[in-house]
C-alpha positions as CSV (number, residue, x, y, z in Angstrom):
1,X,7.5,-33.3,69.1
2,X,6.0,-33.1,65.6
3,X,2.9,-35.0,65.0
4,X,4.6,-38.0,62.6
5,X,6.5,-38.9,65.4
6,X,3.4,-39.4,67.9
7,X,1.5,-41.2,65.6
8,X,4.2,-43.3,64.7
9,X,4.8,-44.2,68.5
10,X,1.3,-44.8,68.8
11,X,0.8,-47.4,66.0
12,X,3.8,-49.3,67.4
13,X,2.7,-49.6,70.9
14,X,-1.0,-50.6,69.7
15,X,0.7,-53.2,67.2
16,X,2.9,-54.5,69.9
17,X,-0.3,-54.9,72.1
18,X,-2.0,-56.2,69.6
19,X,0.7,-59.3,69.1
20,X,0.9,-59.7,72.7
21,X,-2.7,-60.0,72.9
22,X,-3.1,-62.7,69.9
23,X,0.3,-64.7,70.8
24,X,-1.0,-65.0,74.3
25,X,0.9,-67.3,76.7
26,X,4.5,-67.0,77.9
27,X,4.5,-64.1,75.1
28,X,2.0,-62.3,76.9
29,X,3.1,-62.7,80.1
30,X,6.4,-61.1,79.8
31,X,5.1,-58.4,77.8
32,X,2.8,-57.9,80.6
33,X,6.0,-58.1,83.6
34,X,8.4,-55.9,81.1
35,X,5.2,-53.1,81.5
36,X,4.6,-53.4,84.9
37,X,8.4,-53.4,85.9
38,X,9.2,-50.2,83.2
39,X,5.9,-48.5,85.4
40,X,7.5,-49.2,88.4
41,X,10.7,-47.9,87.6
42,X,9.0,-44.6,86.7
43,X,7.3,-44.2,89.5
44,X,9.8,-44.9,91.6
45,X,11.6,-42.0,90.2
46,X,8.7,-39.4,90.6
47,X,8.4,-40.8,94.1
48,X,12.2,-40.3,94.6
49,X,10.9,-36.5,93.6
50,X,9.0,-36.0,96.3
51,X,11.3,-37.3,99.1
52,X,9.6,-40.8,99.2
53,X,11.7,-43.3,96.7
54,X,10.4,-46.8,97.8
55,X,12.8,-49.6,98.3
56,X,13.2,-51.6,95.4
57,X,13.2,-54.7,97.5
58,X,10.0,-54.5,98.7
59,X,8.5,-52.6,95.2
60,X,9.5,-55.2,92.1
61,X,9.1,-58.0,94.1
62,X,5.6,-57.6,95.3
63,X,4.7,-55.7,92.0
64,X,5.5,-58.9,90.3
65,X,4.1,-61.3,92.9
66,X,0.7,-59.6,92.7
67,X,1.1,-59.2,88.9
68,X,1.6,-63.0,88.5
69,X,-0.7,-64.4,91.6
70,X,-3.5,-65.8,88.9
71,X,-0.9,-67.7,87.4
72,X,-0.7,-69.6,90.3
73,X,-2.5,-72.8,91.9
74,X,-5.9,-72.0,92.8
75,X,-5.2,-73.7,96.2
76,X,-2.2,-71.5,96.8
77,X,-3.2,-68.0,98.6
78,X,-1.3,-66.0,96.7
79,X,-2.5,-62.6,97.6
80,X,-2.2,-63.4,101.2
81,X,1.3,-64.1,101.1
82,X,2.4,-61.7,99.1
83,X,0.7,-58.9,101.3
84,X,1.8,-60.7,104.6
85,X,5.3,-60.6,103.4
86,X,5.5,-57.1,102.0
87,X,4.2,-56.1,106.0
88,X,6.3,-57.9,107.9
89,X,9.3,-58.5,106.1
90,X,8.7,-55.4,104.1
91,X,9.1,-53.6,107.7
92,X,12.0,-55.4,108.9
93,X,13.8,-54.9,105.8
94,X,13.5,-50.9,106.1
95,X,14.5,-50.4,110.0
96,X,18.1,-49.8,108.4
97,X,17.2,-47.0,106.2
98,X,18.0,-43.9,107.8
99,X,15.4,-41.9,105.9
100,X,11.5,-41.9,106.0
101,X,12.0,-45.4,106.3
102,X,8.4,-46.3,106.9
103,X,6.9,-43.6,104.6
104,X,9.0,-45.2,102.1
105,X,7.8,-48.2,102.7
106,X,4.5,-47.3,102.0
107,X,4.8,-46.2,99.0
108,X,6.9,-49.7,97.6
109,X,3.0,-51.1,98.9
110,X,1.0,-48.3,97.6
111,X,3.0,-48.6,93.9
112,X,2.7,-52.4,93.8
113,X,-0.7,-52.4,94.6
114,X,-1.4,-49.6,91.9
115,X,0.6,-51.6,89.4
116,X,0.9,-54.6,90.4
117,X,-2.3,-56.0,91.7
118,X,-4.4,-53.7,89.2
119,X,-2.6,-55.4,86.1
120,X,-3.0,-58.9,87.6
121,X,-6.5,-58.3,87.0
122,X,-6.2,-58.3,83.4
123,X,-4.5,-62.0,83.7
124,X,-7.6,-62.8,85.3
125,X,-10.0,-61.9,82.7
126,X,-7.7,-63.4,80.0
127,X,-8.6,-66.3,81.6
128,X,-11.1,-66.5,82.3
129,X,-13.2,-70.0,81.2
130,X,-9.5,-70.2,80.2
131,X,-10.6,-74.1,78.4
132,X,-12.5,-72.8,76.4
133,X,-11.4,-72.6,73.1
134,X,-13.0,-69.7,71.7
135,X,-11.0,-67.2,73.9
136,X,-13.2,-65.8,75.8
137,X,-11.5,-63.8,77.8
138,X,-9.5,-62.2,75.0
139,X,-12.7,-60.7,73.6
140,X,-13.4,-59.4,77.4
141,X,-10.0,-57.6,77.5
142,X,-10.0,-56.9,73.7
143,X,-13.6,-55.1,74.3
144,X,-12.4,-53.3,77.3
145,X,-9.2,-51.7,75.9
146,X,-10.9,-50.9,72.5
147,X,-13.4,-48.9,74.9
148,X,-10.5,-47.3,77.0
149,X,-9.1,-46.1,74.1
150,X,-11.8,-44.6,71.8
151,X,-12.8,-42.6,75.1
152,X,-8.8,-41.4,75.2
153,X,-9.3,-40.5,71.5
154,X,-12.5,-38.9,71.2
155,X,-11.5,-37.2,74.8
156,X,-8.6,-35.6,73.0
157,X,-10.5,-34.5,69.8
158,X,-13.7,-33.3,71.1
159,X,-11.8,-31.1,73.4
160,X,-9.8,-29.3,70.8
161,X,-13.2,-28.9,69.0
162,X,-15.7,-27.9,71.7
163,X,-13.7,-27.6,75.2
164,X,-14.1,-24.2,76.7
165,X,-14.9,-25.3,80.7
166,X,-11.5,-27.0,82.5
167,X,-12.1,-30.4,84.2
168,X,-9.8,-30.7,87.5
169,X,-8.0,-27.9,86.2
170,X,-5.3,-28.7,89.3
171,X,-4.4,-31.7,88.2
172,X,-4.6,-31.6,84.4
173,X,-5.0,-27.9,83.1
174,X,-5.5,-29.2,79.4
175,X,-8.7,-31.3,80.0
176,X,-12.4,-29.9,79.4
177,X,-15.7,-30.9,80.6
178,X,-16.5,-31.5,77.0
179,X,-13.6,-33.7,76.1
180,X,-14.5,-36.0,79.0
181,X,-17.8,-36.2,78.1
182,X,-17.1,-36.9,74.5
183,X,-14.6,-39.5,76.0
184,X,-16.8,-41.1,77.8
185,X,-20.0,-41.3,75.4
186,X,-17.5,-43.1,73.2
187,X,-16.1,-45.4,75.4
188,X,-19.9,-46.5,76.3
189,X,-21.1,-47.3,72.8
190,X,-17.6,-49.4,72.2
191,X,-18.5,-51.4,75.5
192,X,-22.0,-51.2,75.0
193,X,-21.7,-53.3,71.2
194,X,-18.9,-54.9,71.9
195,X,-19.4,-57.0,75.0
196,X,-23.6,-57.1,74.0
197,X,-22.1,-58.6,70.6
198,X,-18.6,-60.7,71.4
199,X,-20.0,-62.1,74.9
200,X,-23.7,-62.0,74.5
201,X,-24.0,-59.8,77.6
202,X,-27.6,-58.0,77.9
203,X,-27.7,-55.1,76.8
204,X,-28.2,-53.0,79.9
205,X,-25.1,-55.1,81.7
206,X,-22.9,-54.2,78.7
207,X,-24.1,-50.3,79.2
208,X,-23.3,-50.1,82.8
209,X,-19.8,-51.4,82.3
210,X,-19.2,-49.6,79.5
211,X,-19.7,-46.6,81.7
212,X,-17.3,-47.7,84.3
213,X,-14.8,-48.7,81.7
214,X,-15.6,-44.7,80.5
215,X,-14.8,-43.2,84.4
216,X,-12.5,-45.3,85.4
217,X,-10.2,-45.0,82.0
218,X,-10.4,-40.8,82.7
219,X,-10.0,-41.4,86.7
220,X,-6.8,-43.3,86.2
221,X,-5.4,-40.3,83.7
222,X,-6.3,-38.4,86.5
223,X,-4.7,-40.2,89.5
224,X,-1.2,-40.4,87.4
225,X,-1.5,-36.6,86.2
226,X,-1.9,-36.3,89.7
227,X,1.0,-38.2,90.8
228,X,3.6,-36.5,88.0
229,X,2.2,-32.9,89.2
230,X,2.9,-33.7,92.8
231,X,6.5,-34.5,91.3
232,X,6.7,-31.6,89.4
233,X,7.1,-33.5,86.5
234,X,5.1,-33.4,82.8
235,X,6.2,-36.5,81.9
236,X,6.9,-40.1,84.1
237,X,9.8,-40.5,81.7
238,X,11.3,-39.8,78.1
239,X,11.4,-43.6,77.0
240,X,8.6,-43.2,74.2
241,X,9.0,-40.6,71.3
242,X,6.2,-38.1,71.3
243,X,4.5,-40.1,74.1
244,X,6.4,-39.7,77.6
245,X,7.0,-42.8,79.4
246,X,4.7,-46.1,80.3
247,X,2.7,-44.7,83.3
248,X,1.8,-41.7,80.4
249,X,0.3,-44.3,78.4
250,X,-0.7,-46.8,80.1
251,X,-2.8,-45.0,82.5
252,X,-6.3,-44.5,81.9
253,X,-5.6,-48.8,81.6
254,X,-4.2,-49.4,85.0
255,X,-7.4,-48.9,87.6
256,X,-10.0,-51.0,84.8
257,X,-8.6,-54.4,85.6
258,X,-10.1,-54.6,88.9
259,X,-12.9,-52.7,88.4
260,X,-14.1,-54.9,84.9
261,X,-13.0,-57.7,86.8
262,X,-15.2,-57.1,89.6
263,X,-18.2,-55.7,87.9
264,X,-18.2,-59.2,85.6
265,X,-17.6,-61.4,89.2
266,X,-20.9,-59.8,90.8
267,X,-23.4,-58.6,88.5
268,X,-22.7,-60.1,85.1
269,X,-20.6,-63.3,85.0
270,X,-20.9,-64.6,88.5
Protein backbone atom coordinates (compact mmCIF):
# COMPACT_ATOMS: atom_id res chain seq x y z
CA UNK A 1 0.00 0.00 0.00
CA UNK A 2 1.79 3.26 -1.21
CA UNK A 3 2.56 5.65 1.37
CA UNK A 4 -0.27 8.55 0.32
CA UNK A 5 -2.70 6.11 1.13
CA UNK A 6 -1.32 5.44 4.89
CA UNK A 7 -0.98 8.82 5.62
CA UNK A 8 -4.20 9.65 4.46
CA UNK A 9 -5.81 6.81 6.70
CA UNK A 10 -3.93 8.12 9.38
CA UNK A 11 -5.00 11.82 9.33
CA UNK A 12 -8.63 10.65 9.17
CA UNK A 13 -8.64 8.38 12.14
CA UNK A 14 -6.61 11.07 14.29
CA UNK A 15 -9.31 13.77 12.98
CA UNK A 16 -12.15 11.55 13.75
CA UNK A 17 -10.62 11.07 17.28
CA UNK A 18 -9.95 14.35 17.61
CA UNK A 19 -13.91 15.27 17.09
CA UNK A 20 -14.96 12.52 19.24
CA UNK A 21 -12.70 13.77 21.81
CA UNK A 22 -13.89 17.68 21.61
CA UNK A 23 -17.80 16.77 20.97
CA UNK A 24 -17.65 14.63 24.00
CA UNK A 25 -20.97 13.15 25.28
CA UNK A 26 -23.43 10.90 23.48
CA UNK A 27 -20.92 11.61 20.41
CA UNK A 28 -18.21 10.15 22.22
CA UNK A 29 -19.76 7.39 23.59
CA UNK A 30 -20.83 5.72 20.50
CA UNK A 31 -17.61 6.41 18.86
CA UNK A 32 -16.14 4.71 21.75
CA UNK A 33 -18.96 1.33 21.51
CA UNK A 34 -18.66 1.41 17.43
CA UNK A 35 -14.56 0.81 18.36
CA UNK A 36 -14.88 -1.54 20.92
CA UNK A 37 -17.62 -3.66 19.01
CA UNK A 38 -15.42 -3.32 15.36
CA UNK A 39 -12.37 -4.86 17.97
CA UNK A 40 -14.38 -7.44 18.97
CA UNK A 41 -15.48 -8.57 15.82
CA UNK A 42 -11.82 -8.85 14.74
CA UNK A 43 -10.82 -10.74 17.39
CA UNK A 44 -13.40 -12.90 17.29
CA UNK A 45 -12.28 -13.80 13.88
CA UNK A 46 -8.50 -14.46 14.66
CA UNK A 47 -9.79 -16.43 17.62
CA UNK A 48 -12.17 -18.44 15.19
CA UNK A 49 -8.38 -19.12 13.64
CA UNK A 50 -7.18 -20.82 16.25
CA UNK A 51 -10.07 -23.16 16.94
CA UNK A 52 -11.42 -20.95 19.84
CA UNK A 53 -14.28 -18.42 18.23
CA UNK A 54 -16.11 -17.06 21.43
CA UNK A 55 -19.84 -16.97 21.53
CA UNK A 56 -21.06 -13.72 20.52
CA UNK A 57 -23.60 -13.88 23.25
CA UNK A 58 -21.47 -13.83 25.93
CA UNK A 59 -18.52 -11.54 23.98
CA UNK A 60 -20.59 -8.00 22.80
CA UNK A 61 -22.70 -8.15 25.60
CA UNK A 62 -20.20 -8.11 28.37
CA UNK A 63 -17.72 -6.06 26.07
CA UNK A 64 -20.21 -3.41 26.15
CA UNK A 65 -21.44 -3.79 29.73
CA UNK A 66 -17.87 -3.31 30.98
CA UNK A 67 -17.23 -0.61 28.35
CA UNK A 68 -20.22 1.41 29.60
CA UNK A 69 -20.19 0.44 33.59
CA UNK A 70 -18.81 4.22 34.53
CA UNK A 71 -21.70 5.50 32.89
CA UNK A 72 -23.62 4.04 35.40
CA UNK A 73 -25.01 5.00 39.05
CA UNK A 74 -22.24 4.98 41.39
CA UNK A 75 -24.46 2.93 43.76
CA UNK A 76 -25.05 0.33 41.03
CA UNK A 77 -22.12 -2.53 41.11
CA UNK A 78 -21.70 -2.65 37.71
CA UNK A 79 -18.56 -4.61 37.41
CA UNK A 80 -19.90 -7.24 39.72
CA UNK A 81 -22.81 -7.96 37.77
CA UNK A 82 -21.51 -7.96 34.62
CA UNK A 83 -18.73 -10.58 35.66
CA UNK A 84 -21.28 -12.66 37.80
CA UNK A 85 -23.34 -12.94 34.75
CA UNK A 86 -20.81 -13.65 32.14
CA UNK A 87 -19.79 -16.85 34.76
CA UNK A 88 -22.83 -18.16 35.46
CA UNK A 89 -25.04 -17.53 32.73
CA UNK A 90 -22.05 -17.26 30.40
CA UNK A 91 -21.65 -21.18 31.36
CA UNK A 92 -25.06 -22.24 31.07
CA UNK A 93 -25.49 -20.58 27.83
CA UNK A 94 -22.44 -22.65 26.30
CA UNK A 95 -23.35 -26.39 27.64
CA UNK A 96 -25.13 -26.70 24.06
CA UNK A 97 -22.19 -25.95 22.06
CA UNK A 98 -20.79 -29.12 20.95
CA UNK A 99 -17.32 -27.68 20.52
CA UNK A 100 -14.62 -26.47 23.10
CA UNK A 101 -17.47 -25.14 24.69
CA UNK A 102 -15.80 -23.98 27.78
CA UNK A 103 -12.49 -22.92 26.05
CA UNK A 104 -14.69 -20.88 24.05
CA UNK A 105 -16.14 -19.43 26.69
CA UNK A 106 -13.08 -18.23 27.95
CA UNK A 107 -12.01 -16.40 25.46
CA UNK A 108 -15.72 -14.29 25.02
CA UNK A 109 -14.27 -13.33 29.00
CA UNK A 110 -10.75 -12.93 28.18
CA UNK A 111 -11.76 -10.61 24.84
CA UNK A 112 -14.21 -8.49 26.84
CA UNK A 113 -12.06 -7.96 29.50
CA UNK A 114 -9.13 -6.95 27.03
CA UNK A 115 -11.52 -4.64 25.21
CA UNK A 116 -14.03 -4.03 27.06
CA UNK A 117 -13.09 -3.26 30.64
CA UNK A 118 -9.61 -1.79 29.38
CA UNK A 119 -11.58 0.99 27.19
CA UNK A 120 -14.02 1.70 30.08
CA UNK A 121 -11.16 3.03 31.75
CA UNK A 122 -10.76 5.84 29.43
CA UNK A 123 -14.64 6.77 30.31
CA UNK A 124 -13.36 6.99 33.66
CA UNK A 125 -10.66 9.41 33.21
CA UNK A 126 -12.89 11.58 30.86
CA UNK A 127 -14.60 12.04 33.85
CA UNK A 128 -13.15 12.47 35.94
CA UNK A 129 -14.04 15.70 38.34
CA UNK A 130 -16.60 15.36 35.50
CA UNK A 131 -18.30 19.19 37.08
CA UNK A 132 -15.74 20.71 36.47
CA UNK A 133 -15.84 22.93 33.75
CA UNK A 134 -12.44 23.16 32.55
CA UNK A 135 -12.38 19.45 31.29
CA UNK A 136 -10.16 17.95 33.17
CA UNK A 137 -10.19 14.76 32.27
CA UNK A 138 -10.03 15.51 28.52
CA UNK A 139 -6.50 16.97 29.08
CA UNK A 140 -5.68 13.57 31.12
CA UNK A 141 -6.75 11.44 28.03
CA UNK A 142 -5.64 14.08 25.53
CA UNK A 143 -2.03 13.96 27.25
CA UNK A 144 -2.00 10.32 27.42
CA UNK A 145 -2.86 9.48 23.79
CA UNK A 146 -0.60 12.34 22.46
CA UNK A 147 2.22 10.33 24.46
CA UNK A 148 1.08 6.86 23.08
CA UNK A 149 1.38 8.10 19.90
CA UNK A 150 4.61 10.09 19.60
CA UNK A 151 6.29 6.86 21.17
CA UNK A 152 4.34 4.78 18.02
CA UNK A 153 5.88 7.47 15.74
CA UNK A 154 9.37 7.96 16.89
CA UNK A 155 9.27 3.89 17.51
CA UNK A 156 8.74 3.54 13.74
CA UNK A 157 11.36 6.20 12.64
CA UNK A 158 14.13 5.61 14.86
CA UNK A 159 14.07 2.06 13.92
CA UNK A 160 14.38 2.55 10.25
CA UNK A 161 17.23 4.99 11.15
CA UNK A 162 19.27 3.11 13.86
CA UNK A 163 17.64 -0.45 14.49
CA UNK A 164 20.10 -3.19 13.94
CA UNK A 165 19.17 -5.56 17.29
CA UNK A 166 15.32 -7.29 17.00
CA UNK A 167 13.04 -6.77 20.08
CA UNK A 168 10.77 -10.03 20.67
CA UNK A 169 11.74 -10.99 17.33
CA UNK A 170 8.91 -13.97 17.81
CA UNK A 171 6.31 -11.93 18.08
CA UNK A 172 7.13 -8.90 15.88
CA UNK A 173 10.19 -9.56 13.60
CA UNK A 174 10.22 -5.73 12.42
CA UNK A 175 10.79 -4.14 15.81
CA UNK A 176 14.38 -3.10 17.17
CA UNK A 177 15.74 -2.41 20.60
CA UNK A 178 16.40 1.03 19.30
CA UNK A 179 13.03 1.84 17.97
CA UNK A 180 11.53 1.04 21.35
CA UNK A 181 13.74 2.90 23.00
CA UNK A 182 13.38 5.88 20.83
CA UNK A 183 9.63 5.18 21.32
CA UNK A 184 9.63 5.27 24.65
CA UNK A 185 12.03 8.36 25.38
CA UNK A 186 9.34 10.21 23.31
CA UNK A 187 6.43 9.11 24.86
CA UNK A 188 8.09 10.20 28.37
CA UNK A 189 8.89 13.77 27.50
CA UNK A 190 5.08 14.17 25.90
CA UNK A 191 3.80 12.81 29.42
CA UNK A 192 6.39 14.32 31.22
CA UNK A 193 5.27 18.26 29.87
CA UNK A 194 2.11 17.60 29.21
CA UNK A 195 0.46 16.33 32.35
CA UNK A 196 3.39 18.62 34.55
CA UNK A 197 1.87 21.54 32.39
CA UNK A 198 -2.15 20.76 31.62
CA UNK A 199 -2.73 19.17 35.24
CA UNK A 200 -0.13 20.66 37.35
CA UNK A 201 1.18 17.24 38.35
CA UNK A 202 4.88 17.40 39.94
CA UNK A 203 7.18 16.80 37.94
CA UNK A 204 8.57 13.43 39.00
CA UNK A 205 4.66 12.04 39.10
CA UNK A 206 4.30 13.23 35.48
CA UNK A 207 7.79 11.24 34.70
CA UNK A 208 6.78 7.99 36.15
CA UNK A 209 3.62 7.86 34.22
CA UNK A 210 4.91 8.94 31.29
CA UNK A 211 7.10 5.91 31.43
CA UNK A 212 4.20 3.54 31.97
CA UNK A 213 2.24 5.28 29.28
CA UNK A 214 5.77 4.54 27.16
CA UNK A 215 5.73 0.36 28.22
CA UNK A 216 2.47 -0.15 28.33
CA UNK A 217 1.67 1.63 24.73
CA UNK A 218 4.71 -1.00 23.19
CA UNK A 219 3.43 -4.01 25.53
CA UNK A 220 -0.05 -3.73 24.06
CA UNK A 221 1.48 -3.73 20.31
CA UNK A 222 3.02 -6.54 21.53
CA UNK A 223 0.14 -8.62 23.15
CA UNK A 224 -2.01 -8.00 19.77
CA UNK A 225 1.06 -8.84 17.35
CA UNK A 226 1.03 -11.71 19.54
CA UNK A 227 -2.44 -12.61 19.26
CA UNK A 228 -2.55 -12.13 15.13
CA UNK A 229 0.76 -14.37 14.89
CA UNK A 230 -0.82 -17.08 16.97
CA UNK A 231 -3.64 -16.73 14.18
CA UNK A 232 -1.37 -16.71 11.52
CA UNK A 233 -2.55 -13.55 10.49
CA UNK A 234 -0.50 -10.04 9.58
CA UNK A 235 -3.37 -8.11 9.87
CA UNK A 236 -6.73 -8.36 12.45
CA UNK A 237 -8.64 -7.25 9.32
CA UNK A 238 -8.61 -5.21 5.96
CA UNK A 239 -11.21 -2.45 7.09
CA UNK A 240 -8.66 0.50 7.08
CA UNK A 241 -6.53 1.38 3.87
CA UNK A 242 -2.83 1.11 4.38
CA UNK A 243 -3.52 0.42 8.16
CA UNK A 244 -5.12 -3.20 8.70
CA UNK A 245 -8.07 -3.23 10.94
CA UNK A 246 -8.99 -1.56 14.52
CA UNK A 247 -7.08 -3.93 16.91
CA UNK A 248 -3.90 -2.85 14.36
CA UNK A 249 -4.38 0.55 15.45
CA UNK A 250 -5.71 0.78 18.30
CA UNK A 251 -3.40 -1.33 20.21
CA UNK A 252 -0.60 0.17 21.83
CA UNK A 253 -4.11 2.26 23.34
CA UNK A 254 -6.06 -0.61 24.71
CA UNK A 255 -3.91 -1.84 27.99
CA UNK A 256 -3.18 2.30 29.10
CA UNK A 257 -6.68 2.92 30.30
CA UNK A 258 -6.38 0.89 33.33
CA UNK A 259 -2.99 1.33 33.92
CA UNK A 260 -3.20 5.58 33.78
CA UNK A 261 -6.25 5.09 35.54
CA UNK A 262 -4.77 3.28 38.24
CA UNK A 263 -1.45 5.06 38.53
CA UNK A 264 -3.57 8.54 38.91
CA UNK A 265 -6.10 6.61 41.70
CA UNK A 266 -3.04 5.67 43.99
CA UNK A 267 -0.14 7.72 43.67
CA UNK A 268 -1.09 10.95 41.94
CA UNK A 269 -4.82 11.91 42.12
CA UNK A 270 -6.09 9.92 44.96
Amino acid sequence: MNLGVRVGSALVLAGALAAALVLGGVVLYTVLGLAVMGGLWELSQLLGRMQAAPPPWVLYPLGGWLLYRYLLPADVPALELGLGAAVALGLLSVLPLRDRAVLRWATAVGGALYLGLSFGYYIALLRWHGADQQRFGLRIVAVVLAGAMAGDICALFAGRLLGRHPFFPRISPRKTVEGAIGGLIASVVVVTVGETWLLGLPLWQSALLGLAVGVTAQGGDLVESAIKRAAGEKDSSRLIPGHGGLLDRLDSLVLLGPVVYCYLRVVALP
